[in-house]
N, C-alpha and C positions, 0 to 999 in steps of 0.2 A: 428644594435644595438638598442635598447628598447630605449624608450623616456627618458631624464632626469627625468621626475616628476614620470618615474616607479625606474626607478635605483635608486632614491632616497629614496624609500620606508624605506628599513632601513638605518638608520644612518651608516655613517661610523666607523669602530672599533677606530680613535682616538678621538671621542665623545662621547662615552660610558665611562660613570665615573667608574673608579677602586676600590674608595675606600668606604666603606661598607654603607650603608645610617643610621647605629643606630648609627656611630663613628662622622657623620657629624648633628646628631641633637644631643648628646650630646656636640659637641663642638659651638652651639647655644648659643648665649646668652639672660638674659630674656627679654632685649629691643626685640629683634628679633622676640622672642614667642609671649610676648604681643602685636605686629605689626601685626603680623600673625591673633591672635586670633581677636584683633578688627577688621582687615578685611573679615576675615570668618564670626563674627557676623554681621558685616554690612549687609552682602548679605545675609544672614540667615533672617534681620532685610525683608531684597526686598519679600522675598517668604511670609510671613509671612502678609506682606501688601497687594501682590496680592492675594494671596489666603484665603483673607476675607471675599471674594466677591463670588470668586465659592463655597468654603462652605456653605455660605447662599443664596444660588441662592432661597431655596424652601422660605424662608424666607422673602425673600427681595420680592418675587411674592405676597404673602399675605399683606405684609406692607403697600405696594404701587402700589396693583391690577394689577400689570403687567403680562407679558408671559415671559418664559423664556428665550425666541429671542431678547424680551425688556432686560429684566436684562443683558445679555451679550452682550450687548450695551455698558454697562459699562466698560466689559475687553478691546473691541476691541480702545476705547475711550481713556484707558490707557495708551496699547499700543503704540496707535498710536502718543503720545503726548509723550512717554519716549524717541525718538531720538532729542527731544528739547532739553531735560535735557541732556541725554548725550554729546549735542555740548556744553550746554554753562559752564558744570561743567566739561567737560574735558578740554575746552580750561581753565578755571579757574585753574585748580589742572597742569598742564604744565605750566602754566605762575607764578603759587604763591606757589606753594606746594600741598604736599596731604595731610596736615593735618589741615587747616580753612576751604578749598572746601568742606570736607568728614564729618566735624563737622556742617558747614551752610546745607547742604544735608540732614543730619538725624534730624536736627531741624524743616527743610522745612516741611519733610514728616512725623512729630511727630506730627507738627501741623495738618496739614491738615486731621490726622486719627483720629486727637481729633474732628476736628470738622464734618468729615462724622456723627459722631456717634451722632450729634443734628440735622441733618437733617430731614425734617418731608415733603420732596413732593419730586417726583422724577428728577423734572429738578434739584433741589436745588442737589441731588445725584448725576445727573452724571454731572452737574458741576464741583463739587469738587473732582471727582473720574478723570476728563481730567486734572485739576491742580493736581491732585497726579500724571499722570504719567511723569511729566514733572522732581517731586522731585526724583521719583523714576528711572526714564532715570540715572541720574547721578550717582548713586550706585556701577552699577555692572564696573564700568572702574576704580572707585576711590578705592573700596574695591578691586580689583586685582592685582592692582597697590602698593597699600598700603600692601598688603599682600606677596606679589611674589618677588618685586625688590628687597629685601633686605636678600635674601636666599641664599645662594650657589647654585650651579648650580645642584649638586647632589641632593638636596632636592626638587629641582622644582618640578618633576612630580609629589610624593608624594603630595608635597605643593596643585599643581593645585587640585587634584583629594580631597582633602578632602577641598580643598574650597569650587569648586561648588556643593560637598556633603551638603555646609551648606544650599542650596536650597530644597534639600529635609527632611532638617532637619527643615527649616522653614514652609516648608508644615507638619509636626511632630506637629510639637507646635499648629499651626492652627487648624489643625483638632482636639488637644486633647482638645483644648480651646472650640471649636465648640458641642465635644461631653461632656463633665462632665462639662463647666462650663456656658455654653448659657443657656442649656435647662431651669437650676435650677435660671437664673439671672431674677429678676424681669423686667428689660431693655432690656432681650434677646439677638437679632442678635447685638445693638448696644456692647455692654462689647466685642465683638470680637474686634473691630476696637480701643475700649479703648487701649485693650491690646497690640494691636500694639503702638500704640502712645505711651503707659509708656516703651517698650521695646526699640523703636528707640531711646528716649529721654537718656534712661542707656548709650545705645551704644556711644552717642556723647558726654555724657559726662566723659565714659572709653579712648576716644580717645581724649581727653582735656588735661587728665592727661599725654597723652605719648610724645616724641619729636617726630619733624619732621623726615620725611625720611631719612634717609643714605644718600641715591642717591641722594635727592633736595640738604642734608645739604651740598656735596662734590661737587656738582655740583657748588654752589652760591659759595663756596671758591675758585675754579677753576676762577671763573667771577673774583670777587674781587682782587685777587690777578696778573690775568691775565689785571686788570687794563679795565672791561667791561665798558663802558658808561650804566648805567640801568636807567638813566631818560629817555632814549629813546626803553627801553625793549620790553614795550607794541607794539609798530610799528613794531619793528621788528620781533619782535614773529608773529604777520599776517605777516608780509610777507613772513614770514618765513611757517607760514600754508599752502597760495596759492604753492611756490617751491613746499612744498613735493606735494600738489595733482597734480601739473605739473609732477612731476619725478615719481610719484605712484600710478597714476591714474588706471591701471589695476588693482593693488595689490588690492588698496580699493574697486574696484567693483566686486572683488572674494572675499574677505573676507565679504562684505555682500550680497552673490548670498550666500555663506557660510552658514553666521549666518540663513537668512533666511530658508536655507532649515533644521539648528538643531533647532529653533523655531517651525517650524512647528510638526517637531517629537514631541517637547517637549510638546506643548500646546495641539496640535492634541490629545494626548495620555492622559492626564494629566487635562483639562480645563472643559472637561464637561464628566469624567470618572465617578462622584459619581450620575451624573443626568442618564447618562446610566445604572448604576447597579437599579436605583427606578424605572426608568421606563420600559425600555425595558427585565430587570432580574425580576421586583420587588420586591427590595430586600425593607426591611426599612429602613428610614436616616441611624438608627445607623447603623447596619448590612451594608452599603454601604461606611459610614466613616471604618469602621473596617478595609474594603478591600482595602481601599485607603490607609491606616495605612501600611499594610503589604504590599504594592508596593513602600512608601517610605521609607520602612525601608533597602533596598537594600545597599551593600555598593561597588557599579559598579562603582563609582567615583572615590573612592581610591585607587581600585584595577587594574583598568585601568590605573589611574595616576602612579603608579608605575611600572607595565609594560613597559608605555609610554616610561621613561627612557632607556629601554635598548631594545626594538624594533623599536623606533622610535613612533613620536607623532600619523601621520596620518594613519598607518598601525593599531595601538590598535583603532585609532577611528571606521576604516573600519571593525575590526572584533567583535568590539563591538556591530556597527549597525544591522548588521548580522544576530549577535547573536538576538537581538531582533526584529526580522524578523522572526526569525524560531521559535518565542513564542507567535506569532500573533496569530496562531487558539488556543491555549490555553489559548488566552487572550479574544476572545469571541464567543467561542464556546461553555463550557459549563454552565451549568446553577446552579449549587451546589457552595455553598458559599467557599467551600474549596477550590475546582480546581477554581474558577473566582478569587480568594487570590492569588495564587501557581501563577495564568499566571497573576495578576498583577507585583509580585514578581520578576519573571521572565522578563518580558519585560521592567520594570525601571531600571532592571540591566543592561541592554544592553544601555539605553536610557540614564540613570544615569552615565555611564560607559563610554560611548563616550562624553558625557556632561562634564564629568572628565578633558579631557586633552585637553578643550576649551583655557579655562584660561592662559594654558602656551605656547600652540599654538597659538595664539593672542600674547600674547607679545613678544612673540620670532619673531613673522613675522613684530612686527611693526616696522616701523620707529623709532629710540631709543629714542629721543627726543620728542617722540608724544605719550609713552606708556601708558598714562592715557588717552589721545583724542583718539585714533584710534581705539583699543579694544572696548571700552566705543561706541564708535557713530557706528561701525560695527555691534557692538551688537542689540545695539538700533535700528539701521534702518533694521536688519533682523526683530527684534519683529515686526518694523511695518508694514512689508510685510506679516508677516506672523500674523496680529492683529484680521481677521476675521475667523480667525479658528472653533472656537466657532461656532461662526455665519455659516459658512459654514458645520459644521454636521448639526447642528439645522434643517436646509435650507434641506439637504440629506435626516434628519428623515422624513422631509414632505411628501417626496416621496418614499421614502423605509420604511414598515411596517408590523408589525409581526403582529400575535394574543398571547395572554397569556389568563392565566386564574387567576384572581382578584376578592376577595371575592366570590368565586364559578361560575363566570362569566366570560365569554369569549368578550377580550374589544381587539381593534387595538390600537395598541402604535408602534410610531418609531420604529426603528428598527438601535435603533445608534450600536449594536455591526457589523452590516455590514457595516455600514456608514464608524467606524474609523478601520474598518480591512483595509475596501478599503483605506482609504487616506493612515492610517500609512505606508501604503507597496509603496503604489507611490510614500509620502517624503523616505521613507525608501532607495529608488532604487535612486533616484535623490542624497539625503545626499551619498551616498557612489562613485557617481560618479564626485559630485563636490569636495569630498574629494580626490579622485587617482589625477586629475586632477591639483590640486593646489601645490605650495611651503612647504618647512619644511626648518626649521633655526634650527636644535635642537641643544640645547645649546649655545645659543647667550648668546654673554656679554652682564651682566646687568651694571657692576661694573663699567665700566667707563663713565664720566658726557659726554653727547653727544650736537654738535651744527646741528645748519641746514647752510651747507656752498654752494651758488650759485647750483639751480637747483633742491633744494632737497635732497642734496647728505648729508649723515651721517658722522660726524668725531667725533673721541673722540679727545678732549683735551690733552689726556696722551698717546697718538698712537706714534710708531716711527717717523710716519713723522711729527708731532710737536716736540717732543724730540728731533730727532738729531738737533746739532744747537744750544745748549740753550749756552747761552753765559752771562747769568746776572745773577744777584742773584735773582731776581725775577719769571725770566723761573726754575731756577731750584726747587725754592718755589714754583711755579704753578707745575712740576712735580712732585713734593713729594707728594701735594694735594692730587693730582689723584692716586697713586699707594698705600697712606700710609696703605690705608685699604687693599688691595690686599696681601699685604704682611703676 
């Protein structure tokens, strides 16, 4: 008999939702949507911040007399300081809610893009580009979180796939900023980083106006009523942290062998894609933003994520990758501005597309109690394995080198389209076997408030084995809690 984690490929037929998915976002309400939307924009808000940076790489070289191995100093710097943020804002958004953590978060990192943009020496840059990624760590767990738990279960994949579509939609914004509004700003590169700042700052305070989570609000009623001690929550919430790494220790060290090998796809392909088309294509800034345009414009995230739902989560991730594997030579092979468009195109769809069913993959595996930490610091500690990406083409150009011809002249330049043919295909072969290899929970309950009981072990509060038995008025008050919304 085949291994479980093959037989499990597709979900089983009683996990496949029956009923239509337009019948279930019509029966949506606007709390739900606006939840939704602030959390999509949030992570919109993250791409938007990082990718301010590889936009003006050419930029930021002339500013501050650097190389471009210097300036991408700064991503892998971010990187590598975002699994901070994700520990101390997911344990924050588990212990208090997800709507103060997810508002201090987009304030944190409003600030800190306001003040990149008065920077005038390079230590003073990547100082504050290592304290953004600390802000920015805490985002993608809070906005997932914030966005996912509170959806029916038919909506998830959808849900997922057009969330972390908002990544490539914050690479969108970036770049148009980059192209029609730098050139013309008398401030230049800085007005990029503005822009970030006034948009984070909208973001937290769109989600000021909304209530808290579903899930926090029924959870705390579940406490309350269940007659919780919460002067002593804090304590027990760590010890409650250590159980699950005691009882989930594997889980969490596949979920970020995971993350790391779809960072790597993603940055690998994506990080130093506009510096490849100038240099080693030579294409122009613009002419190079254009193509980068037209490789986020892809909508593999959505259309994955709802695949996701009825073939199962890691089966669309695996055919997704695939897929963008088999658009590798037409992603740098030719040299005309159309086809190097067409194979950007193509390979964010694949890229985009397994990115897609991230989100609800993460929270369906996590521990239920921890779905704003686990996702979040998985995430996070993938990026930062995989934070020298950059750096490591860079390093490859050194050594791999074309000729071109440049104002009528024949000059040597890197040769990063071989550089990232080669890596993207080695993450590419890795990503799809750490995905056959791992767990699927498809269609985990979100809906009921969960504790950590002895060892790490998950109970809901409204499960049968706390039901049967209730015998007070109070246990049956503590059940209605839990199911009212269910119903």
């Amino acid at each position: 008999m085949a291994p479980y984690f093959l037989r499990n490929l597709l979900p089983r037929r009683e996990q496949i939702q029956k009923t239509h998915l337009l019948t279930v976002l019509r029966g949506l309400t606007w709390i739900q949507w606006a939840q939704f939307f602030v959390g999509w924009l949030a992570w919109t808000c993250d791409a938007i911040d990082f990718f301010s940076v590889s936009l003006s790489i050419d930029r930021l070289e002339r500013q501050f007399n650097r190389s471009a191995h210097d300036i991408t100093t700064s991503i892998t710097l971010t990187l590598l300081f975002r699994s901070v943020g994700a520990v101390v804002f997911g344990i924050f958004s588990d212990r208090y809610g997800r709507k103060w953590p997810l508002i201090c978060n987009l304030l944190l990192i409003s600030s800190l893009e306001l003040c990149v943009g008065f920077v005038q020496t390079f230590k003073q840059f990547l100082a504050l580009r290592s304290l953004f990624g600390v802000g920015m760590g805490g985002i993608w767990g809070l906005a997932a979180s914030t966005a996912l738990e509170n959806l029916p279960v038919e909506a998830r994949g959808m849900a997922s796939g057009v969330l972390q579509q908002g990544y490539a939609c914050g690479y969108l914004i970036a770049a148009l900023v980059s192209l029609f509004i730098v050139p013309h700003a008398k401030q230049g590169w800085r007005v990029m980083f503005w822009t970030a700042c006034g948009i984070s700052f909208t973001t937290a305070c769109l989600r000021a106006l909304l209530p808290e989570s579903e899930y926090v609000l029924r959870a705390r009623e579940v406490e309350r009523y269940g007659g919780t001690d919460t002067s002593k929550k804090t304590k027990a919430f760590i010890k409650d942290v250590k159980e699950m790494l005691k009882q989930h220790w594997a889980l969490c060290i596949y979920a970020i062998l995971l993350m790391a090998g779809f960072n790597f796809l993603s940055h690998g392909s994506q990080d130093l894609y506009p510096t490849y088309l100038e240099t080693t294509k030579g294409f122009t800034p613009h002419d190079a933003t254009i193509a980068t345009i037209f490789g986020s414009l892809s909508l593999g995230g959505i259309t994955a994520g709802i695949i996701s739902q009825r073939i199962g989560r890691r089966l669309t991730m695996i055919l997704m990758v695939l897929l963008a594997g088999v658009f590798i030579p037409l992603w740098i092979l030719p040299n005309t501005f159309v086809m190097l468009s067409a194979g950007a195109f193509c390979l964010q769809f694949g890229v985009q597309g397994a990115w897609g069913v991230i989100p609800i993959q993460l929270a369906e595996m996590s521990p239920p109690a921890f779905r704003a930490t686990f996702p979040g610091v998985a995430y996070q500690l993938g990026n930062m394995i995989s934070a020298a990406s950059a750096q490591i083409e860079t390093v490859g150009g050194q050594h791999l080198t074309t000729t071109i011809v440049k104002a009528g002249k024949k000059v040597t330049v890197p040769d990063y389209a071989k550089v990232q043919g080669i890596f993207i295909g080695a993450v590419a072969a890795f990503v799809v076997f750490i995905t056959i290899i791992g767990p699927e929970k498809h269609g985990s309950d979100f809906e009921h408030p969960a504790f950590e009981k002895g060892g790490g072990r998950e109970e809901s509060l409204t499960s049968p084995k706390h039901v049967i038995g209730l015998n007070t008025d109070k246990d049956i008050e503590l059940e209605k809690v839990g199911i009212k919304q269910i119903e």
